[in-house]
N, C-alpha and C positions, 0 to 999 in steps of 0.2 A: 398415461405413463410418459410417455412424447414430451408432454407439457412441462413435466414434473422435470423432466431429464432438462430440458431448454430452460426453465426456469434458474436449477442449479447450475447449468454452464452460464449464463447471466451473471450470476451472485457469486462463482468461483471469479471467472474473469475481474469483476469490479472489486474481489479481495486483494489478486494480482497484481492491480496496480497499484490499492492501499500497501498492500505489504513488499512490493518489488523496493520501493527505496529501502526499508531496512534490511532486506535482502543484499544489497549493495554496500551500504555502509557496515552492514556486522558481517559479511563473506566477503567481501573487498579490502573494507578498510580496517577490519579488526576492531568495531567500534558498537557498543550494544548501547544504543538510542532508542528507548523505550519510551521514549515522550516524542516517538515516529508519528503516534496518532494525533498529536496536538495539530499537526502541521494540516491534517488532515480535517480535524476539526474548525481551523480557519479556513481553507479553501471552500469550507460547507457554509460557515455562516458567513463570508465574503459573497456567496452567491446569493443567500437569502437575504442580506442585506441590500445587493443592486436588483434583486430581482420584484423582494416587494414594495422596497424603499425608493429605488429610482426607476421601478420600471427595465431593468436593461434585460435585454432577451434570455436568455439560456445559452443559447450556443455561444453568448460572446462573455457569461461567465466563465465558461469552460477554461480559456486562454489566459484571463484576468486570472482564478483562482489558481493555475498555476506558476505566471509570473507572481505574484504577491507570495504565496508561499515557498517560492526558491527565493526570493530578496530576503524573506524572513530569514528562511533558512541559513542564507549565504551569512547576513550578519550575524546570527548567532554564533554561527559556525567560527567566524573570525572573531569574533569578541569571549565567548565564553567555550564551546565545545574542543577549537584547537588544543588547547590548555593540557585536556584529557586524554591526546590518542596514545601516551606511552604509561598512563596512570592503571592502575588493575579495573577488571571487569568491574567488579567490587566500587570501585568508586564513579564508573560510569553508571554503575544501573543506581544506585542513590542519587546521581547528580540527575539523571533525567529524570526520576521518579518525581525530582523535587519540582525539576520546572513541567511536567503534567498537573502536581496542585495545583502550581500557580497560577498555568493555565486556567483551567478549571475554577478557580476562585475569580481570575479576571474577568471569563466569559458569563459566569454567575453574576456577576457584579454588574453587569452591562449592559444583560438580553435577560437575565434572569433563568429559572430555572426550566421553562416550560420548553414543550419540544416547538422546535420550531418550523415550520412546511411552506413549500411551494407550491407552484399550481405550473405543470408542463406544458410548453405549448402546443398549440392544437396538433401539429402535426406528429408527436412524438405520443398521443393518446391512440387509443382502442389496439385491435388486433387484427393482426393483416395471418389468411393461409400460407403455409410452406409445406407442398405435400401432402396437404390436408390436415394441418397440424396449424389449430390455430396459437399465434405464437404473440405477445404482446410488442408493440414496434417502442418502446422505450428500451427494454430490454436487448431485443433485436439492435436499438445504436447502440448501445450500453458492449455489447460484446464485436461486435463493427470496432468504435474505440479503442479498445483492451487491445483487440488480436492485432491493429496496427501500431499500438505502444509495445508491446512484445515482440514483432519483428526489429521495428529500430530500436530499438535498447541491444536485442540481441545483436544487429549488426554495426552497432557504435562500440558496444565492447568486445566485437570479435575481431572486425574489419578495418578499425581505424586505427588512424597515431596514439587519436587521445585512449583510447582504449588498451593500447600498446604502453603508454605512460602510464597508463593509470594499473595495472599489473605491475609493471615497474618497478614502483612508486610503494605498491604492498609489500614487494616479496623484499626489498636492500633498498629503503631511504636514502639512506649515504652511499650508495652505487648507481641510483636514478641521477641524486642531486648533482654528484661527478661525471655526469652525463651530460647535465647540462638542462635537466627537466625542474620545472619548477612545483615541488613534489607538494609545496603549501595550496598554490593555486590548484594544482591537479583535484587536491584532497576540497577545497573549499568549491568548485563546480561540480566537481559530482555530487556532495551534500547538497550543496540548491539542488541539482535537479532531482534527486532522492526523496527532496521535503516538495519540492515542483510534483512531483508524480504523487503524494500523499496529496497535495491540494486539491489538484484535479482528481481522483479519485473519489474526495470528499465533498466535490462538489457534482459530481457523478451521480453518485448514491444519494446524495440529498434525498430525493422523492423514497426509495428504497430504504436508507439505513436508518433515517430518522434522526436529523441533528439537534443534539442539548450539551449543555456541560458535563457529561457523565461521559461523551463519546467517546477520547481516549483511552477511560479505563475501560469500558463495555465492549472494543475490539482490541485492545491488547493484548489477549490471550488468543487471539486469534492471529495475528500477526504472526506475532509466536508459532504457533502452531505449524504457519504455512511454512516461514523459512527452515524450522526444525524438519517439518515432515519433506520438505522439497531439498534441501542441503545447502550449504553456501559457496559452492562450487562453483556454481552458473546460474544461471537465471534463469532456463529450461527446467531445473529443479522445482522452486518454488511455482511457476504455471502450472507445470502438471498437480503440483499437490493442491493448489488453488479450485483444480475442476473439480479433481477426487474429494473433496473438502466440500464446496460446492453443493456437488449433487448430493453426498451423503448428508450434507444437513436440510439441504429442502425436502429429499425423500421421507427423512428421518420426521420429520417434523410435519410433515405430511400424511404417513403411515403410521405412524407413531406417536400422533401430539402429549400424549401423558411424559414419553421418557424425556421430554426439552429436546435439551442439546446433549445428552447423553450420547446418542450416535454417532456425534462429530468426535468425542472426546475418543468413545469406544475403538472408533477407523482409526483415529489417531498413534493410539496405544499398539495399536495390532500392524499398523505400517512403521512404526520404530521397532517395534519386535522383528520383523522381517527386514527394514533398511535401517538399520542404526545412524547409519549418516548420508541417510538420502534416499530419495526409493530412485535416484539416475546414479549414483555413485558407485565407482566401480567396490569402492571398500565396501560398501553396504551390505553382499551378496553373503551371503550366510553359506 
């Protein structure tokens, strides 16, 4: 049971960081980027490609996977997504949808359709006691990771300027920019680092989520999930819904393998029933 639980705090956590960036951009910035996962799907095959193609360690994709996909991010963001942050939801979730095909058609095009795997290094294999709870040590850095990108996320947008701008910047454009904040760049670094946190994430899970072209749409709804089921409030929302989510699909899938994912959908349904907007939000409380 121990196991079961530590396994889905693991797999909640490394949702967390998949889905903390569109967390940010659709509760921040008013902006529903459903081609979140793409971003996530390069940081995965950027590690598979330096890890079996050049050899380069693991821990130094980590870094790589998420500079490359915040530069990704950043120029998209200035070449094509700016365009959209005053356009209807409506035509943001068609524009991203579109560039998730065409993701998905390029990385098909390129690597082909097969899954594609790593091999962890030695010291990130077998399973180390905690308690007498043997616990696997990939997993064990896997949420080490997470729990130190959720403190500094949480205290860059509580604690600082840029965090202060970047509120700002949400609530009165034109009262930020009369301020003297530069409301383009605010909005263009926190998408890098939004598409940055989807990279690394993806290159996280690598070993776990299993990277092909199919990845974006095969965690979409799960994205989903976490930011609806956690609120766009804060960022404490979506973590919590990430563990709750988590556990209940490795339990679920565990105790249950006939109903799938039925479980995750199930919790899902029954914590919007009880928080409509958020299970931290004070509106939510029935």
């Amino acid at each position: 049971m121990l196991t079961i639980l530590f396994d889905g705090v693991a797999y909640g956590m490394l949702l967390f960081v998949l889905a903390c960036g569109l967390a940010v951009t659709l509760g921040l910035m008013n902006f529903v980027n459903l081609a979140h996962g793409a971003f996530a799907m390069a940081g995965g095959y950027l590690t598979v490609v330096l890890m079996n193609g050049y050899g380069v360690s693991f821990f130094l994709c980590l870094p790589a996977a998420f500079l490359v996909s915040a530069v990704l991010g950043a120029v998209l963001e200035r070449a094509l997504y700016r365009h959209l942050y005053n356009r209807s939801h409506l035509d943001q979730v068609l524009f991203s949808v579109g560039l998730i095909f065409i993701a998905i058609s390029a990385v098909d095009y390129f690597y082909g359709a097969r899954q594609q795997i790593i091999t962890l290094p030695d010291i990130l294999r077998g399973r180390i006691e905690i308690l007498g709870v043997p616990v696997g040590v990939y997993r064990l850095f896997i949420i080490a990771m997470c729990a130190l990108i959720m403190v500094a996320l949480q205290y860059v947008l509580a604690y600082t300027r840029f965090g202060s701008r970047l509120r700002a910047a949400v609530d009165d454009g034109r009262v930020a920019r009369g301020l003297g904040i530069n409301v383009g760049a605010v909005f263009a670094i926190t998408f890098a680092v939004g598409s940055g946190l989807a990279g690394l994430g993806g290159a996280l899970g690598a070993d776990i989520l299993t990277v092909d072209p199919t990845f974006p749409l095969r965690f979409m709804i799960y994205f989903l999930i976490v930011v609806t089921v956690g609120g766009t409030s804060s960022i404490t929302g979506p973590f919590v819904a990430s563990l709750i989510l988590g556990v209940a699909d490795v339990a679920g899938k565990y105790y249950v393998p006939a109903a799938g994912s039925f479980v995750i959908y199930a919790v899902t349904v029954g914590l919007l029933l009880w928080r409509p907007y958020g299970i931290l939000s004070r509106e939510g409380a029935r």
